[in-house]
C-alpha positions in Angstrom: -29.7 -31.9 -1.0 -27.0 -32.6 1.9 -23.5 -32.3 1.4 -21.8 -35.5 1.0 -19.7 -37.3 3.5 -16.6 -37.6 1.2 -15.5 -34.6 -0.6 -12.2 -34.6 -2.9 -11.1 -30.5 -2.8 -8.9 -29.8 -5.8 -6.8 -26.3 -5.5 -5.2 -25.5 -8.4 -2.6 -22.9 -7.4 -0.1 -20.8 -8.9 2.6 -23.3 -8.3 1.6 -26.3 -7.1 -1.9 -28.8 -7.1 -3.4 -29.8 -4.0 -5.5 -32.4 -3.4 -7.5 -33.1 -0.4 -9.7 -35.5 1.2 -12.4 -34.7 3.4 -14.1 -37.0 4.9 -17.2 -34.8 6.9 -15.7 -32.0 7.9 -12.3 -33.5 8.5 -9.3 -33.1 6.5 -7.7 -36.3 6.0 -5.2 -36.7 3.7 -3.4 -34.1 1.4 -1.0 -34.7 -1.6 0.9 -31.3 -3.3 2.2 -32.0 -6.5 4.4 -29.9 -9.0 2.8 -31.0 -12.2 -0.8 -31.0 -13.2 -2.7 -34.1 -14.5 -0.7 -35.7 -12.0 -2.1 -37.7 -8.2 0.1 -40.3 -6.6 -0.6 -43.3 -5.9 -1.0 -43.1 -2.0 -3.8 -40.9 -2.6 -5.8 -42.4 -5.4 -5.6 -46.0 -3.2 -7.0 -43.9 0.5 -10.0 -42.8 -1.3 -10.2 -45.7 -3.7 -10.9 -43.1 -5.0 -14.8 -43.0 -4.0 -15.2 -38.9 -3.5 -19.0 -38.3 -4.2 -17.7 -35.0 -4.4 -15.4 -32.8 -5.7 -14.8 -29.4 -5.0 -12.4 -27.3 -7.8 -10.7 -24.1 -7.5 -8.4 -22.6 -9.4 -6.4 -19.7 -10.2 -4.6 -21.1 -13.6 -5.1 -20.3 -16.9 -7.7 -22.0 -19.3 -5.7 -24.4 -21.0 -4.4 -25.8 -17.2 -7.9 -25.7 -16.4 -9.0 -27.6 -19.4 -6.1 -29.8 -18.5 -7.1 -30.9 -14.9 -10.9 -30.7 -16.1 -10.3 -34.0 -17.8 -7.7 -35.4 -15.7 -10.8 -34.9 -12.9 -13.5 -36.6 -14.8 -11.5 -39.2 -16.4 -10.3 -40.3 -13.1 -13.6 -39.8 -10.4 -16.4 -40.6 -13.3 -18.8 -40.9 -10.9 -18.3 -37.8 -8.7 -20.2 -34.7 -9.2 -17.6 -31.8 -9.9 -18.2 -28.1 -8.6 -16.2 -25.4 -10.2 -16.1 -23.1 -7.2 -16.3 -19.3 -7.9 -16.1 -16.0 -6.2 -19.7 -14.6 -5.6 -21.6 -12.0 -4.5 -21.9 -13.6 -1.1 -20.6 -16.6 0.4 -20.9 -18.3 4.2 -22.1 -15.2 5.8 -19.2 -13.0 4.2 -20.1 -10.3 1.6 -18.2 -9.8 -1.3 -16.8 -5.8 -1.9 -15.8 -6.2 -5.6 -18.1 -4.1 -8.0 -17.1 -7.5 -10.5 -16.7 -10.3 -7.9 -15.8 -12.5 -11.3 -12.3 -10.4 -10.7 -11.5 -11.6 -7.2 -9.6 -14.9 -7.3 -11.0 -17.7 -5.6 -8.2 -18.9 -3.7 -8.2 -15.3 -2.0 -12.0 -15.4 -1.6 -11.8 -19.2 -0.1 -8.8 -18.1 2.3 -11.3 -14.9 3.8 -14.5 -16.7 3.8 -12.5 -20.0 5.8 -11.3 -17.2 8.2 -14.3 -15.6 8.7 -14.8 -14.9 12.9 -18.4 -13.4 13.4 -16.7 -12.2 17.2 -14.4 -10.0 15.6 -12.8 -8.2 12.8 -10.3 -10.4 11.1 -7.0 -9.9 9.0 -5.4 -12.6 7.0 -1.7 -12.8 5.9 -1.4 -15.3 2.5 2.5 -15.5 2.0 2.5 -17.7 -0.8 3.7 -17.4 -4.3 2.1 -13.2 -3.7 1.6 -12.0 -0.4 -1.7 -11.3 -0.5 -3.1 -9.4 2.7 -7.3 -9.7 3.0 -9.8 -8.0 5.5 -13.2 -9.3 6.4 -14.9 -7.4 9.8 -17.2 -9.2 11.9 -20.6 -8.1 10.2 -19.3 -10.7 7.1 -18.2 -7.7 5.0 -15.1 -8.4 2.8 -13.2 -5.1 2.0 -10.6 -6.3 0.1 -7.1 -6.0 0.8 -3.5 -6.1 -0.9 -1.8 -8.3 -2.9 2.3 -8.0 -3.7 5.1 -10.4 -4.9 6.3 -12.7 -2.8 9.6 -13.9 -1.6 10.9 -15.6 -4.2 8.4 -13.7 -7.1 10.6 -10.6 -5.9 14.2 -11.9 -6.3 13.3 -13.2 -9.6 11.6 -10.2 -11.0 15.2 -8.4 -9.7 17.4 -11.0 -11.9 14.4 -11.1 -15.1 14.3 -7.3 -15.4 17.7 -6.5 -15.0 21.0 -6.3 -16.9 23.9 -7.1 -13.9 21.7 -8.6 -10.8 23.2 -12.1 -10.5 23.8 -14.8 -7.8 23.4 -18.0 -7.2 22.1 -20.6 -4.2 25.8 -20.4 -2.7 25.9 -16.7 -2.1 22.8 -17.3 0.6 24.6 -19.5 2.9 26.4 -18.8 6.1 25.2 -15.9 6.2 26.9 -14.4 9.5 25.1 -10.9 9.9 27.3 -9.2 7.1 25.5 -8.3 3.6 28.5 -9.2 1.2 27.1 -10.1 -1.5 24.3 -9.7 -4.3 22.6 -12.7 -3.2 22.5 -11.9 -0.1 21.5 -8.0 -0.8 18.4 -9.4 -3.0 17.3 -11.8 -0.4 17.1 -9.8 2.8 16.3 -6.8 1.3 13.0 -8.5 -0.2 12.6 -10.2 3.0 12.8 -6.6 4.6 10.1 -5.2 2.2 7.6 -8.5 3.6 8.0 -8.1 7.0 7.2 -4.2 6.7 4.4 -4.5 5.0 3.3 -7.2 7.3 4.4 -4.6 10.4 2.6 -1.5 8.5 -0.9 -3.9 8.6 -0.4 -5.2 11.9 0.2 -1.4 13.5 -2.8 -0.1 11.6 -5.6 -3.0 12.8 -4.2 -3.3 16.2 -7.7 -4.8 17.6 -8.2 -7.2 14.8 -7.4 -11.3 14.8 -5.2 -12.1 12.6 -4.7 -15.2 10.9 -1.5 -16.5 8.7 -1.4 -19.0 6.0 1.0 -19.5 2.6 4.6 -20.9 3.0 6.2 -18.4 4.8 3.7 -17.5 6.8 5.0 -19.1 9.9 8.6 -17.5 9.1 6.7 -14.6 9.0 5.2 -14.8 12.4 8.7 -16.0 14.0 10.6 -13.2 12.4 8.1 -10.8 14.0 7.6 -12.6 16.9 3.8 -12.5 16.5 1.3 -14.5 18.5 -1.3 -15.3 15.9 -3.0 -18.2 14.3 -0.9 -20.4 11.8 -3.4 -22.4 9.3 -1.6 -23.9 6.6 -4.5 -25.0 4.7 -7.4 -22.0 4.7 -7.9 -22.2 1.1 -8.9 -26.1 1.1 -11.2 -25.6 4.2 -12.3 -22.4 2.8 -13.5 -24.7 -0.5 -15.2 -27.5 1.4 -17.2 -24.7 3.8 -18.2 -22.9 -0.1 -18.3 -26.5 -1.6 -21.3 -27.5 0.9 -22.4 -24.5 0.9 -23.7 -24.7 -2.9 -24.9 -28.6 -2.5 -27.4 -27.9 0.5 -28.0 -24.9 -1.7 -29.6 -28.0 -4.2 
């Protein structure tokens, strides 16, 4: 079976839903949104919504799975719905998990979208967790490293502590000077990032690399890094596993 000609992508991530419309293999509309069970009205009138399609990832737990299950089927009746999963091997990429049922998909979406058969490639996720993958160019996955991110980091500082406390207001103007907790929480995890992100970038020296997640681009800036910025690997990483499984059929 051929893979369709409109696909709805549905990426349930850690703090946010995305939904995206392809229509062949271009990405033509994307709506984020902060609660689940939830698409606005922009979106649903684009598509009509007439997906024949849809592709669904997530990393959630099983009740917000259940949730958006419904929420999908209720509103695209007439679409057929793939629950994508991490597998043995994907798109010319092979998987290095022993279990690959333990590798998230958004992380095995964001490696096999990356994928360059020319070359080795790294790929810098700086999301919710900064998530750091490798994938050479013979298609063999081999892992990679996954730490809080940004804002994961300062929180964890304030949750597990007794006296670590600011606010928004201790983060501005900041002139160069540290002189405050705020600002001692916030640079010094932003510190910890951009040396991990150093540490990779020093050891694979030869590799492409390829940034994606919120700050990735902030990332790149701060380290003045000539790369390649895509801000949405995981959805094109879906559709490419998406068709992938329909001509499969």
């Amino acid at each position: 079976m051929s893979a369709s000609n409109k696909v709805l992508v549905v990426d349930a991530g850690n703090t946010s839903v995305k939904w995206a419309a392809f229509e062949q293999d271009e990405l033509t509309y994307i709506s984020r949104d902060l609660q689940l069970g939830h698409l606005d009205a922009d979106a649903v009138n684009l598509l009509s919504l007439a997906p024949e399609r849809i592709y669904f990832a997530s990393v959630r737990g099983d009740e917000d799975e259940a949730s958006l299950r419904k929420f999908i089927h209720q509103s695209f009746p007439d679409a057929s719905c793939y629950e994508l999963k991490s597998q043995r091997m994907s798109c010319g990429v092979r998987n290095a998990y022993e279990d690959v049922s333990r590798l998230g998909i958004d992380r095995w979406l964001t490696v096999i979208a990356a994928f360059d058969a020319t070359q080795d490639t790294v790929v810098i996720d700086a999301g919710t967790a900064l998530k750091v993958e490798f994938v050479d160019a013979n298609g063999q996955y081999r892992g990679g490293y996954i730490v809080p991110g940004q804002i994961m980091m300062e929180n964890m500082l304030v949750e597990k502590t007794g006296k670590i406390r600011f606010n928004d207001e201790d983060l501005v103007n900041y002139q160069g000077q540290i002189n405050n907790t705020g600002l001692a929480v916030h640079i010094g995890c932003w510190e910890m990032t951009l040396g991990l992100v150093e540490r990779v970038l020093s050891q694979h020296q030869t590799s492409r690399f390829v940034f994606t997640g919120g700050n990735g681009k902030k990332i790149m800036q701060a380290l003045k890094i000539q790369a390649q910025y895509e801000p949405h690997l995981v959805l094109k990483g879906a559709k490419k596993l998406g068709d992938e499984w329909v001509n499969q059929e």
